[in-house]
C-alpha positions as MATLAB code, in Angstrom:
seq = 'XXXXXXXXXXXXXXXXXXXXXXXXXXXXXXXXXXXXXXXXXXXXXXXXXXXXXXXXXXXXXXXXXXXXXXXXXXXXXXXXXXXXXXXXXXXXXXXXXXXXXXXXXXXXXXXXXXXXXXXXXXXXXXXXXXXXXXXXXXXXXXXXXXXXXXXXXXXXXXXXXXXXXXXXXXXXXXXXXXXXXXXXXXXXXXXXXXXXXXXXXXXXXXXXXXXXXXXXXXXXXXXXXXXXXXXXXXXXXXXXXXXXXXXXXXXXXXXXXXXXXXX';
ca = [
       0.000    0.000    0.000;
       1.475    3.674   -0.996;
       0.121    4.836    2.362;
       0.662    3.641    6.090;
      -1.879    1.352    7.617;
      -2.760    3.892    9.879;
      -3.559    6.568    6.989;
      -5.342    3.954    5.309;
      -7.403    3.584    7.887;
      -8.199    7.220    8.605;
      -9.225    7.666    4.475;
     -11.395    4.421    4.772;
     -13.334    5.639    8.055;
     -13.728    8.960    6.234;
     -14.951    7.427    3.048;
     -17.384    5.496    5.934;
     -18.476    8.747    7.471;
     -19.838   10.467    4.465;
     -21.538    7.115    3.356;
     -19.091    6.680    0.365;
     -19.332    2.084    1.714;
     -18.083    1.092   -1.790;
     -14.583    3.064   -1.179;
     -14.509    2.512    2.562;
     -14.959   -1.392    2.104;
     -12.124   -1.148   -0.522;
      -9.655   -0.107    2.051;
     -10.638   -1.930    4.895;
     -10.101   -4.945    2.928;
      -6.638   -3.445    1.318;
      -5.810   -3.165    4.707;
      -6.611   -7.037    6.322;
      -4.888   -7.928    3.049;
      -1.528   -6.672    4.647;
      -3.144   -7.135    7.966;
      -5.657   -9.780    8.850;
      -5.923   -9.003   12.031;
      -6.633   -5.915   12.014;
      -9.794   -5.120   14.321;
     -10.966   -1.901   13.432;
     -11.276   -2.815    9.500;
     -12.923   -6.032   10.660;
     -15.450   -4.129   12.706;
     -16.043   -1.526   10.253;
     -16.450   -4.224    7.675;
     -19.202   -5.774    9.983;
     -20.712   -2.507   10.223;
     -21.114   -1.927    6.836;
     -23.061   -5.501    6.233;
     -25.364   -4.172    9.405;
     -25.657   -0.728    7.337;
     -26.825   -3.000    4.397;
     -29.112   -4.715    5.813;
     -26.681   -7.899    5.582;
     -26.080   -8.746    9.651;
     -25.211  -13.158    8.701;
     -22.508  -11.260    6.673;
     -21.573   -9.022    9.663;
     -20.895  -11.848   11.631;
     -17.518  -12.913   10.878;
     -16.025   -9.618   10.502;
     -17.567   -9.185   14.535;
     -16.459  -12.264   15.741;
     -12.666  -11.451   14.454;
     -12.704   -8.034   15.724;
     -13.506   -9.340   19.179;
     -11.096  -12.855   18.749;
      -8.269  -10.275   17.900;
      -9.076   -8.116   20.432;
     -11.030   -8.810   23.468;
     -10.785   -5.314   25.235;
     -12.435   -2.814   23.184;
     -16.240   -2.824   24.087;
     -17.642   -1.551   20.981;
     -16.528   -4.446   19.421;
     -18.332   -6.909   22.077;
     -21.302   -4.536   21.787;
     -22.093   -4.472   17.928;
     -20.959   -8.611   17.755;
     -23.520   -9.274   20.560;
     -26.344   -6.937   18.932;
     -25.871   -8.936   15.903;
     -26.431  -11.894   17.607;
     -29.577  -10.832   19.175;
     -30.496   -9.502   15.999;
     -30.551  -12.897   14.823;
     -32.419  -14.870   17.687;
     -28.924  -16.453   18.010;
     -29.224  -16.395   22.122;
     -27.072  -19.104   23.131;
     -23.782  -17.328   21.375;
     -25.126  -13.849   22.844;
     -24.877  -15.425   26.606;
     -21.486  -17.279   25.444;
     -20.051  -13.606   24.496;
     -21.432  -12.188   27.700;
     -19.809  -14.799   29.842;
     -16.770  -13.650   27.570;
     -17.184  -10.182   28.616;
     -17.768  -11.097   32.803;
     -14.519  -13.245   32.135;
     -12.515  -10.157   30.732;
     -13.600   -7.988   33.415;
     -14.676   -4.416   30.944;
     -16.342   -1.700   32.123;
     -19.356   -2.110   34.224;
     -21.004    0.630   32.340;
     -20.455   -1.707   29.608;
     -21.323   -4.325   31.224;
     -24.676   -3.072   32.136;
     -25.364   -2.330   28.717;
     -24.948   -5.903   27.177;
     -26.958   -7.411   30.449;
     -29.874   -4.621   29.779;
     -30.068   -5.695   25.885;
     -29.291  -10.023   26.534;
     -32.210   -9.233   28.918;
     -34.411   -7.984   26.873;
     -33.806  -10.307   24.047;
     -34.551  -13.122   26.365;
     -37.682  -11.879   27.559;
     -38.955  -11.014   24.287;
     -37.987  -15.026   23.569;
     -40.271  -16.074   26.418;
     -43.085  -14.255   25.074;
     -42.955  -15.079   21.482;
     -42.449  -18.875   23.207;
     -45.955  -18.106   25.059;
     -47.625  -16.749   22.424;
     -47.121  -19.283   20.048;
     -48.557  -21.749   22.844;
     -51.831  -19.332   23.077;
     -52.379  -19.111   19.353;
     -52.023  -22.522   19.212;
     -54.259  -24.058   22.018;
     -56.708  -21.077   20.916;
     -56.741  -22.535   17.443;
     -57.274  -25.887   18.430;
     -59.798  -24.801   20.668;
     -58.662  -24.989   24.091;
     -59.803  -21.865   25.325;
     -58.885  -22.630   29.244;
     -55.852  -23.201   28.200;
     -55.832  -20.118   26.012;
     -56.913  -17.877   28.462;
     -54.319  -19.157   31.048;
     -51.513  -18.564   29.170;
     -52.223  -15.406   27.808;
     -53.008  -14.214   31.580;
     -48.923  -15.277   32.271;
     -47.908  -13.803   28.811;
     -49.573  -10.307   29.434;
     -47.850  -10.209   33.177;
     -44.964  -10.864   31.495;
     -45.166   -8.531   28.383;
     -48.623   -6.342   29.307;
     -48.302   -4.038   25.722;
     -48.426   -6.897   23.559;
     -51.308   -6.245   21.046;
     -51.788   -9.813   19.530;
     -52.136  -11.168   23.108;
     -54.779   -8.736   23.938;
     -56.327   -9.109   21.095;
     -56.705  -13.320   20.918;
     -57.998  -12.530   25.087;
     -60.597  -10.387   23.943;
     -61.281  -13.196   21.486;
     -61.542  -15.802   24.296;
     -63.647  -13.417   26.725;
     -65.942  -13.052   24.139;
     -65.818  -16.431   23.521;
     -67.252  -16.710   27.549;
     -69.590  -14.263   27.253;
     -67.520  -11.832   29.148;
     -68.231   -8.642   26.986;
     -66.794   -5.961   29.675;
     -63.656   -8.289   29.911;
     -63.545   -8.348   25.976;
     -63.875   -4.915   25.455;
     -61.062   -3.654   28.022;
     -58.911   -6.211   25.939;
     -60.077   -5.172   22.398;
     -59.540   -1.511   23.603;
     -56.567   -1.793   24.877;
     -54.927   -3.860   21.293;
     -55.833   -0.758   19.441;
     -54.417    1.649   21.916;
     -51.432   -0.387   22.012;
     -51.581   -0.663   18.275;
     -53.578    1.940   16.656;
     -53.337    0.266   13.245;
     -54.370   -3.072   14.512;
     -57.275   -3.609   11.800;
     -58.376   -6.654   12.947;
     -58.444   -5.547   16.319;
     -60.193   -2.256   15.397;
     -63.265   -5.120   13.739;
     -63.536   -7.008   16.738;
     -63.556   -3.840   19.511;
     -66.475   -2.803   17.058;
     -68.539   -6.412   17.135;
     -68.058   -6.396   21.049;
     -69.096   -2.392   21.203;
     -72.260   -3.469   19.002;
     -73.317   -6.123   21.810;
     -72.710   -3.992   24.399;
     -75.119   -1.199   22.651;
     -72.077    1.399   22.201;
     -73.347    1.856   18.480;
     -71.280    5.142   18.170;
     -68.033    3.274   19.005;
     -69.101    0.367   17.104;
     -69.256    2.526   14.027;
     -65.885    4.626   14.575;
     -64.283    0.927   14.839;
     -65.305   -0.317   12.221;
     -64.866    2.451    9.965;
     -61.118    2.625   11.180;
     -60.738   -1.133   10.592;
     -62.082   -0.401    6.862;
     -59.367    2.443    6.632;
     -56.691    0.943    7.582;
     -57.502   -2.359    5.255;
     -59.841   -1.372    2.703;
     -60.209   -5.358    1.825;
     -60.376   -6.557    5.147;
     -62.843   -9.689    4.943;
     -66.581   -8.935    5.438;
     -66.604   -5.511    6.871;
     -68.303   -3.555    4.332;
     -71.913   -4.746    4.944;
     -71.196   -4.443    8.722;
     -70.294   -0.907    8.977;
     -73.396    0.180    6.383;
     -75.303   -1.832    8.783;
     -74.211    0.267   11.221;
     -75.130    3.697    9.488;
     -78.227    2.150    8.945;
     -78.532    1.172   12.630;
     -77.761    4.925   13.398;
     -79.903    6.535   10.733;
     -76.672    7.672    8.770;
     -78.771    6.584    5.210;
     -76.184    8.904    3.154;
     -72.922    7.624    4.445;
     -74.562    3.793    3.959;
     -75.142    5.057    0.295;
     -71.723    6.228   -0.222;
     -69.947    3.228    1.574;
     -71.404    1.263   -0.606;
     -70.678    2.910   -4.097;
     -67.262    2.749   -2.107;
     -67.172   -0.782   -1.666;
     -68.178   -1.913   -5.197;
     -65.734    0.287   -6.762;
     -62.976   -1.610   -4.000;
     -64.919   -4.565   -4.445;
     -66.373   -4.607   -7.934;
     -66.729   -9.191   -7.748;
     -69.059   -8.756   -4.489;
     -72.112   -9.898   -5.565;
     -73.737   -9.055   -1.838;
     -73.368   -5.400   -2.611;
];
């Protein structure tokens, strides 16, 4: 190389900075080409994958970094990110046992336990909610209910949770139960379609026809071709005396819907 590996690496994180990758990957791998084990053109390499949406390809580049160099955090920070990125947990604790091992920073330290954290307890409740879609499928609604009661102690802003409860109150005739759950999947996700239908079937029963109608008119703008809600929501201008708006949802819905033979 016509310049130092130092000034190489100074152009190359430059290049990085102003988003020029294509230049900045060039040196970096000039540089572990007279250097392979040079750490901060590994990381940087791994950074650019992550930049590029490419985080398997990340990987290696990570992993050398921190095999070549144990005590620089960043590069234990962005490896174990990656990791989690990927749902690969078992490496992620293996690197943080690393990290207790090597004795950094507690700061640091703090960090990666905050994030591992996390990433397990998101694990858990994907692990429950699989388990409550899948006895609610299959109809085991006891089952259902008791596992989404753990799951929403365990992760209370989860809106597919609350949602599937609602599903199962309803299910037991528990409309006040339904409706806090219902109402409290949209809040968490205000663009929660389905969600949006149900709160409006449960508002109906419970005679909130004004609610009913807002639901159901925000479940038909947020998915135009959401299954069946057309007819329920003119229903419900009809239920409310609204006989224009019925008229013009449903010029609305055959122009969406032109195959609908029910309109």
């Amino acid at each position: 190389m016509d310049l130092t590996v130092n000034q190489a690496l100074a152009k190359a994180v430059q290049f990085h900075k102003s988003r020029k990758l294509s230049e900045a990957e060039q040196i970096y791998r000039a540089i572990l080409k007279v250097d392979p084990k040079h750490s901060d053109a590994n990381h940087n390499l791994g950074l650019i994958a992550l930049s590029v949406g490419q985080p398997e390809a990340a990987l290696p580049f990570f992993e050398k970094a921190t095999r070549d160099n144990k005590t620089v955090p960043q590069y234990w920070i962005s490896y174990i990110e990656t990791l989690l990125k990927l749902n690969n947990l078992a490496l992620a604790r293996v690197c943080w046992d690393e990290i207790i091992r090597i004795g950094l920073d507690p700061t640091v330290l703090e960090v990666v336990r905050l994030k591992l954290s996390a990433a397990e307890n998101n694990a858990r409740s994907q692990s429950l909610l699989s388990q409550m879609i899948n006895d609610f499928n299959v109809g085991n609604l006891s089952k259902a209910r008791r596992v989404g009661q753990v799951l929403l102690i365990q992760s209370p802003a989860e809106a597919h949770s609350l949602s599937i409860m609602g599903a199962i109150s309803s299910q037991f005739g528990k409309l006040n139960e339904a409706y806090v759950h219902f109402k409290s999947a949209v809040i968490v996700d205000p663009m929660y379609s389905e969600a949006y239908n149900n709160l409006a079937i449960v508002s109906q029963d419970k005679g909130f026809k004004r609610e009913a109608l807002n639901s159901r008119i925000r479940s038909l703008t947020l998915q135009p071709d959401f299954p069946d809600p057309y007819l329920k929501v003119i229903d419900s201008f009809i239920a409310t005396s609204q006989f224009v708006r019925a008229r013009q949802l449903v010029m609305a819905a055959k122009i969406l819907r032109p195959d609908d033979i029910e309109l």
